[in-house]
N, C-alpha and C positions, 0 to 999 in steps of 0.2 A: 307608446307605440308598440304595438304587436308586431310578432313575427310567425312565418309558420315554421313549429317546434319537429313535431309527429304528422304523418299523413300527408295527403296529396294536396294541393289546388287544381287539378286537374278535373274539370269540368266530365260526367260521363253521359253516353246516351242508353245504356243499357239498364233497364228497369231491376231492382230489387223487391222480389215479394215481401207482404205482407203478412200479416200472422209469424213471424220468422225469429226466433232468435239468431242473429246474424252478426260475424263479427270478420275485421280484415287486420291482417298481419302486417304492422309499417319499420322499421329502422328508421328509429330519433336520428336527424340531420342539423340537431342544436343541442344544449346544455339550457335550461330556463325552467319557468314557473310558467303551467296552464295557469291560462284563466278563461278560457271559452272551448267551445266546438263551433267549427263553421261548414256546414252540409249543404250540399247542390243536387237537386231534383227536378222532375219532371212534371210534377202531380203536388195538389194543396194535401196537406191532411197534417196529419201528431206524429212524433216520433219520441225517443224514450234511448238516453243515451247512456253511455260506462266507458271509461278506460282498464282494461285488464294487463296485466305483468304477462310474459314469456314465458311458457316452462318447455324447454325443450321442443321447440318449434310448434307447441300447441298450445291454446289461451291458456290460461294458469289461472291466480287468484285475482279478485278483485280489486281493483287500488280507489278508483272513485265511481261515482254512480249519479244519474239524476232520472228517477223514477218517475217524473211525475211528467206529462204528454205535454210535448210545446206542438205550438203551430208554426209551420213553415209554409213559403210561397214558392210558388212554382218557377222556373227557369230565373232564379237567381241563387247567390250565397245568402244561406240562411246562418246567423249568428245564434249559437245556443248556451244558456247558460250552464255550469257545473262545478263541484267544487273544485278548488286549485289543488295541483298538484306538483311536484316536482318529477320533470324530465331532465334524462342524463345523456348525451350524444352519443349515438351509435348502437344505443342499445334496443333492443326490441320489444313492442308494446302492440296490442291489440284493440283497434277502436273498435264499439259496439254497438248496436242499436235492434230497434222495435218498432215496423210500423206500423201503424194504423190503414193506410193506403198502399198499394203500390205502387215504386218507382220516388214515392215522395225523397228517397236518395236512390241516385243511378251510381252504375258504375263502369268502368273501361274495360272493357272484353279481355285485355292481359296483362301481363305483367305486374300479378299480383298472389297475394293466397288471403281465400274466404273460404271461414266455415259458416255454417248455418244450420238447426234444426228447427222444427213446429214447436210456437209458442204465440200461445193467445194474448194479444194485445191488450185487452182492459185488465186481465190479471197478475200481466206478466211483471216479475220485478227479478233484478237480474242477479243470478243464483252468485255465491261465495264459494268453493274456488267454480270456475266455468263449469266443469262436467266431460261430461265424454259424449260420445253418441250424433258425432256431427258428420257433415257430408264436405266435401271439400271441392274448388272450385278454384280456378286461375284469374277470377275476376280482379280487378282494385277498384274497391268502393269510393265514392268521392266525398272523402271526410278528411280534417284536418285537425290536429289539434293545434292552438295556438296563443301565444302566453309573451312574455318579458323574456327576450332572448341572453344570456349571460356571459360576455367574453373577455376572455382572461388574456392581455396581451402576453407574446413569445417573443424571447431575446432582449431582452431591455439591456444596455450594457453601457449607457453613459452616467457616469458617473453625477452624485450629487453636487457636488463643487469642482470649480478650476480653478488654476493657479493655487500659491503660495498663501494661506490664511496666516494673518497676523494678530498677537496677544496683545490684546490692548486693556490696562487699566481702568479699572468702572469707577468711579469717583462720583463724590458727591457732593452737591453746591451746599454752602450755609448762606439762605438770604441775608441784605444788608439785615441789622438791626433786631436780630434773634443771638441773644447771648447762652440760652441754654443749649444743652446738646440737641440733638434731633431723634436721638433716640437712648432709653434707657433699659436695664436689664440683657440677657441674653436671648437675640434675636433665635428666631426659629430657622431650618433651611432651607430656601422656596427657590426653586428649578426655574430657572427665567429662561429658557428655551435658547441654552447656548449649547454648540454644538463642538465634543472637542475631536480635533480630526485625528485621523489615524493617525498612530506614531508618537502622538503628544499626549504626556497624561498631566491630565490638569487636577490641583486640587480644589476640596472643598472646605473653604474657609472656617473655620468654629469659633467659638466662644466669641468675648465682647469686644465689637469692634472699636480700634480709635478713630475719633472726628477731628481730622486736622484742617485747618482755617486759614490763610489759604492752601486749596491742593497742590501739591508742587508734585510734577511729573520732570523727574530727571534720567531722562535716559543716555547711554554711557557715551554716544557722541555730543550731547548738549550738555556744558557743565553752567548754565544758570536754567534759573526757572520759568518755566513756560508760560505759564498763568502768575499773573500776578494784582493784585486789585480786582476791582468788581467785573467779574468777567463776564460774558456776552454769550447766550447760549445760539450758534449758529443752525445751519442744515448738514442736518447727517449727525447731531451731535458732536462736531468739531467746536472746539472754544476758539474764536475771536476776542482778542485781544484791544482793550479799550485801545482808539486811535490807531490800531494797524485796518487794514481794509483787505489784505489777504488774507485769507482760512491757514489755519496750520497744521496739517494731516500729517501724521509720522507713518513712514513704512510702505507697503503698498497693500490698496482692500484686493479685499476675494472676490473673485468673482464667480456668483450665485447663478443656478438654473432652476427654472419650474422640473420638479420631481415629474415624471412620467401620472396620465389618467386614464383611467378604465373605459374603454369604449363600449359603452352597450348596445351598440347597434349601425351599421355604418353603410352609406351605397355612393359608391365610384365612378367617375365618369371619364374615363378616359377618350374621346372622340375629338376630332380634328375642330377647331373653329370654323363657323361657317361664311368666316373669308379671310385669305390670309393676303390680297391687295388691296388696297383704297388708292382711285383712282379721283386726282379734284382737279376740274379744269375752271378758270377765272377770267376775268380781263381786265387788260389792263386799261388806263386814260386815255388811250388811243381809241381801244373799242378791240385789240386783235388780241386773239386768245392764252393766254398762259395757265401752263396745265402742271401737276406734281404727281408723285405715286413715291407710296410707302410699301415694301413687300417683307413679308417672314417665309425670308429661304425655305428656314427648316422643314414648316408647314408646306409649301408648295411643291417641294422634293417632295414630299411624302402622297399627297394624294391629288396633287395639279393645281393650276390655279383658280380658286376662289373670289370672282374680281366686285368688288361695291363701287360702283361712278357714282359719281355726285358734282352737280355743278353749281359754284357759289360766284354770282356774280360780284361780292363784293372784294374777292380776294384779287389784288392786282399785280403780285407779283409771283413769280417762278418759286420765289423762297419760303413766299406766305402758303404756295396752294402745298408744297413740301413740308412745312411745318403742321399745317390743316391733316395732310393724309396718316404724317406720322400719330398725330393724336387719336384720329378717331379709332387705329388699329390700333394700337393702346388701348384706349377705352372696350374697345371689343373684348379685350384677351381677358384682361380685369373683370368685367362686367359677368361675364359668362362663368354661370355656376358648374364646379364639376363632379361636386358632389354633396352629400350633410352627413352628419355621423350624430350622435345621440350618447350625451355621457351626465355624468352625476355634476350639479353645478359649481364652478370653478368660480372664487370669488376676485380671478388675476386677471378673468379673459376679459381683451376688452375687442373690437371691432378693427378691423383691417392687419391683425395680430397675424404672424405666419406663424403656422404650428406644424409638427413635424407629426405623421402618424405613421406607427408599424401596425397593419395588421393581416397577419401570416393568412385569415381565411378567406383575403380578400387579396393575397397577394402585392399588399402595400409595405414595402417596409421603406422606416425612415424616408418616407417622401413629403417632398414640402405645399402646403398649401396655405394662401392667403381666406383670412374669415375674413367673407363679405355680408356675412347676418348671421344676429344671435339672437332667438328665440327662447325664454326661460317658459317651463309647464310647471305644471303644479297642479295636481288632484287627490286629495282625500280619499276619494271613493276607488280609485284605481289604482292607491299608491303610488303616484306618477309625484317625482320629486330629479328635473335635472333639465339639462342645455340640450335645444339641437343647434349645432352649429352649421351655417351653411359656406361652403366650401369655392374658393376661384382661386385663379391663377397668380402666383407670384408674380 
């Protein structure tokens, strides 16, 4: 998914000549990688595009170029291809172009700065550093550049583990019926992805280990042995004990969090539900009406009442049409998307998962949202490798 990095979306109706070397002065509103131009005109014809650096408020050197005349249509975004480059936020860069026709890109009468001089279009190929000798104008051209947006979350400050982590002994089974060792010589030292926490310095074991037959784990409140006989490998790697039928866990486990992920793209929905009453009227065996209604205060404080009637003639009690209204507001709050964000693929996520997102340029921090769909991309040709996840209500 693209985003727009440099330049406008901003549709113009003001023609740009032709024969022109022309270029418009933008401040990056993203940190990302071009990978296109997308230009809006008036008129079919060829254009001839460049990205150029700042130098002191006037075009500077060239950074990318595509010399060679694309076609573009008239009264929509035309997609253009060019090499990719690297844009940095807030910093300033000059789109540039060459038409063939006039107006084939318009621009906005203000709230811009363009220069331009005469330059012949089937010749013209766009000079290294720009030049001098240009005329200046308060137009803004309607060009954008736009690419893979890159955002670096702010503030991360929960920590990787909670609670009390405990040192538990790694041991090793001898199957029944193998009388040699299990291992001989001096083993080498391989990092099994244990983690030691703060405060506690763990060693690293050397030379030849012993293999003892059974493991006996004695620790200083148990004075017999834990394991004894052919033991049982349960869940979680606790040993079960031939003939007991409880797990025997020593101490208390840590409890673990998913590490914070990189959001590379995210859009928010904050707006009201579009009802926050369900109103059910039923009947009863009689034939005479019984009716319920479910509401969310909070929502109807805020912007009045939003009311859904519905009538089910099979509900024939007061409690059933109240149980009926509470569900379907439910199901509203749940159902309703409020936003998707776009990140690099996570092999934990799974569907209806709440996830917590900070992100500062969206003004979200630490706010919870339920995943109610997960979408994996994948493209070779676009580099496209991650999740959109789409976004509802706790």
């Amino acid at each position: 998914m693209t985003t727009l990095l440099v330049g406008t979306s901003s549709a113009g109706t003001t023609a740009c000549g032709s024969s022109l070397f022309m270029l418009g002065r933008f401040q990056a509103i993203a940190t990302g990688l071009m990978t296109e131009i997308q230009t809006y005109g008036t008129a079919d014809g060829e254009v001839k595009i460049a990205l150029y650096a700042d130098s002191s408020g006037e075009p500077g050197s060239l950074i990318v170029a595509n010399n060679n005349g694309q076609s573009v249509t008239k009264n929509q975004w035309n997609t253009l291809s060019i090499p990719q480059a690297n844009i940095t936020k807030d910093t300033y860069y000059w789109l540039a172009f060459n038409l063939s026709v006039t107006s084939v890109i318009t621009a906005l009468s203000s709230g811009g700065y363009r220069r331009h001089k005469t330059a012949t279009y089937s010749t013209f190929t766009f000079p290294d550093p720009a030049g001098s000798g240009f005329t200046s104008s308060g137009y803004r051209v309607s060009m954008g550049a736009w690419g893979v947006c890159v955002v670096s979350p702010s503030g991360i400050s929960q920590p990787v583990s909670y609670g009390s982590p405990q040192l538990t002994s790694i041991f090793s089974i001898k199957p029944s019926g193998i009388s040699q060792p299990l291992a001989y010589g001096t083993p080498g030292v391989v990092s099994i992805g244990i983690i030691s926490p703060q405060g506690i310095t763990v060693g690293v074991a050397t030379g030849p280990p012993a293999l003892c037959y059974p493991q006996t784990i004695s620790p200083t409140e148990i004075t017999q042995q834990v394991s004894v006989g052919m033991p049982w490998l349960g869940v979680f790697g606790f040993l079960k004990l031939q003939g007991i039928a409880q797990q025997i866990p020593i101490g208390s486990p840590s409890l673990y969090k998913y590490v914070w992920h990189v959001i590379l793209d995210g859009q928010y929905e904050i707006e009201s539900p579009e009802k926050n009453r369900v109103f059910i009227i039923g009947r009863d065996q009689y034939g005479n009406p019984v009716w319920g209604t479910a509401v969310d205060s909070a929502e109807l404080g805020l912007v009045g009442e939003r009311l859904d009637f519905q009538q089910e003639v099979a509900i024939a009690t007061t409690a059933e049409a109240e149980s009926m209204a509470d569900a379907l507001l439910s199901k509203m709050r749940l159902s309703k998307k409020r936003g998707v964000i776009l990140m690099p693929p996570n092999c934990g996520q799974e569907l209806f998962d709440v996830v917590q997102i900070s992100d500062s340029g969206a003004n979200q921090s630490a706010v919870s949202f339920r995943v109610v769909g997960i979408r994996f991309e994948y493209s070779s040709m676009q580099a496209r490798y991650e999740h959109r996840l789409f976004l509802g209500n706790v």
